[in-house]
Each structure stands twice: as C-alpha cells, then as structure tokens.
C-alpha positions as CSV (number, residue, x, y, z in Angstrom):
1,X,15.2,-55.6,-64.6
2,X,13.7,-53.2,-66.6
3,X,9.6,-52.6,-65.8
4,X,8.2,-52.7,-69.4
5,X,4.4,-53.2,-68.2
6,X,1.9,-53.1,-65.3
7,X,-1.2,-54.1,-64.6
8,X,-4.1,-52.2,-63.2
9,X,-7.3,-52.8,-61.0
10,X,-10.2,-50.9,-60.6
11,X,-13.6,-50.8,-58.6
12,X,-16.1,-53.4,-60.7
13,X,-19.6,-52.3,-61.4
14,X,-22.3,-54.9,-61.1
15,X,-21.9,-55.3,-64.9
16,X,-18.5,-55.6,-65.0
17,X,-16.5,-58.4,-66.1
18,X,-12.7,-59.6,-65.3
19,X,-11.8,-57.5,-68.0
20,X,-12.9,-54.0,-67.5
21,X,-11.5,-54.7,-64.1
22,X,-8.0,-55.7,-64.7
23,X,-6.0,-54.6,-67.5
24,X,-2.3,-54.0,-68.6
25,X,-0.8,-51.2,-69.3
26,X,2.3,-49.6,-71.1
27,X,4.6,-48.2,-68.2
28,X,5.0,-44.9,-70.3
29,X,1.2,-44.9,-70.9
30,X,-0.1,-45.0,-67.0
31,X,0.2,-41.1,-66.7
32,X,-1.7,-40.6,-69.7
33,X,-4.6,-43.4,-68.4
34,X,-4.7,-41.3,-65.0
35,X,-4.7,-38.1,-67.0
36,X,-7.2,-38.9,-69.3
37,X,-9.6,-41.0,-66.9
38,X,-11.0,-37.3,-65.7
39,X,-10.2,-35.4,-62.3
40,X,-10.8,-37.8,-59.6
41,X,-11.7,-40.5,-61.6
42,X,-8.4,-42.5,-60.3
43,X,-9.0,-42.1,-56.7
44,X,-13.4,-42.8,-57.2
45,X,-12.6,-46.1,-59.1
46,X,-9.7,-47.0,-56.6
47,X,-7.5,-48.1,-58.6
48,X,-4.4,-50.6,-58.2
49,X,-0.7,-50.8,-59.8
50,X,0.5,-54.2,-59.8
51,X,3.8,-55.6,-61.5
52,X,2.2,-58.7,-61.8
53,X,-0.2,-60.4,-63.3
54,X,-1.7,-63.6,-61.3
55,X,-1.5,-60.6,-57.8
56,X,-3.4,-58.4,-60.1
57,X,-5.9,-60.8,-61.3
58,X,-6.6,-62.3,-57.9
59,X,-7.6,-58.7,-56.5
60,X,-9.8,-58.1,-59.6
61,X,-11.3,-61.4,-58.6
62,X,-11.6,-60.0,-55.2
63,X,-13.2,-57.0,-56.2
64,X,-15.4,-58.5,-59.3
65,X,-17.3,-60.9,-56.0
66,X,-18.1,-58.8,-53.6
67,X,-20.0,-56.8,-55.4
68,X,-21.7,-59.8,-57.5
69,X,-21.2,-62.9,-55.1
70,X,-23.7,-64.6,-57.3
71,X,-21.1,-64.6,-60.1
72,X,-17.8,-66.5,-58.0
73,X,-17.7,-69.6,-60.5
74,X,-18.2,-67.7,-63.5
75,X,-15.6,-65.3,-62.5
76,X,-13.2,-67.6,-62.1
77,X,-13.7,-69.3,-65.3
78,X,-13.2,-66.2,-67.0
79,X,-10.1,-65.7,-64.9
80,X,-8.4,-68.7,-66.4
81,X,-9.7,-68.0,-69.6
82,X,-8.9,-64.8,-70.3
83,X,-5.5,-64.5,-68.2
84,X,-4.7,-68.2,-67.9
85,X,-5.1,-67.6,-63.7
86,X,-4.8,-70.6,-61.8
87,X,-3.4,-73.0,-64.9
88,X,-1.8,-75.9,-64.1
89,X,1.9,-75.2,-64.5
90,X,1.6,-72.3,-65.2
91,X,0.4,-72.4,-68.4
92,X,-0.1,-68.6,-70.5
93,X,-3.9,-67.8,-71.4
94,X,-3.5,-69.4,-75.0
95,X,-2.6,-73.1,-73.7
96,X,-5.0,-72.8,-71.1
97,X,-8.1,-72.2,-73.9
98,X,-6.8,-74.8,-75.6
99,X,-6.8,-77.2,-73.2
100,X,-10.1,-76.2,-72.2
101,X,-11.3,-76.4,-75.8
102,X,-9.8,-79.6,-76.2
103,X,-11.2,-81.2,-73.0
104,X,-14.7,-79.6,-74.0
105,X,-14.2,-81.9,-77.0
C-alpha cells in the first residue's frame, strides 16, 4: 500500500474550529507545509501526522475541548459533519449531511 495522503493535527486556539485543526495533506506536500509554516512554527503548534482519518479527527476533538470545554457538543457535531466521524456504518461526510439534512426535514 502506497501512502497517497495524511492527515494533520495542530494545537486549537480558542477560536478554532475542527477544521483549522485537522486537515489533510498531500504526502509530497507535508515538507513544504512544515517549510513554509515558519521556523518553529511545527514544534509551537504541536503538530500530529496521522494516516488516518477517524484517529486524526478524534485527537483534533481532543485537542478542540480542552481548550474550549464549553463547546463538546458542538464540536462533535461539526465532527460528523464535516468528516462524517462517528456515522453509522461508516458512512463518508457527504451521506452523513444528507442524512442529517434529511432527518432535519
């Protein structure tokens, strides 16, 4: 198996959301991200390489609540939402908006 993509975690800000935390990345484009992020900008931010995605997400949950506790539920939400973490079945992101849509309806 060939590694085609990764997916990366960083510190959250108290304004951050699941998505500045977690994001994928090109395998070919991770040294340019760590090049470009500014000298000691990778280690400050503590970031994480994961090679997949529902690990990745969990730890971006992990780091998204204890710095905002407040915001648990809606952090989840967006978690399933966004990356389709914790869909029954394991259902992508697109099936799991639509059934959310659809149960909204």
């Amino acid at each position: 198996m060939k590694l085609a993509a990764l997916w990366v975690v960083r510190d959250a800000s108290p304004d951050s959301e699941l998505v500045d935390v977690v994001f994928e990345i090109d395998v070919h484009r991770l040294g340019n991200y760590v090049l470009g992020a500014g000298p000691g900008t990778w280690e400050r931010e503590h970031h994480t390489v994961f090679t997949e995605k529902d690990e990745a997400v969990a730890e971006g949950i992990r780091r998204l609540v204890r710095i905002c506790p407040e915001r648990e539920g809606w952090v989840n939400e967006e978690a399933y939402r966004e990356f389709g973490y914790g869909a029954p079945d394991g259902d992508s992101a697109r099936t799991a908006r639509a059934a959310a849509t659809k149960k909204e309806k």
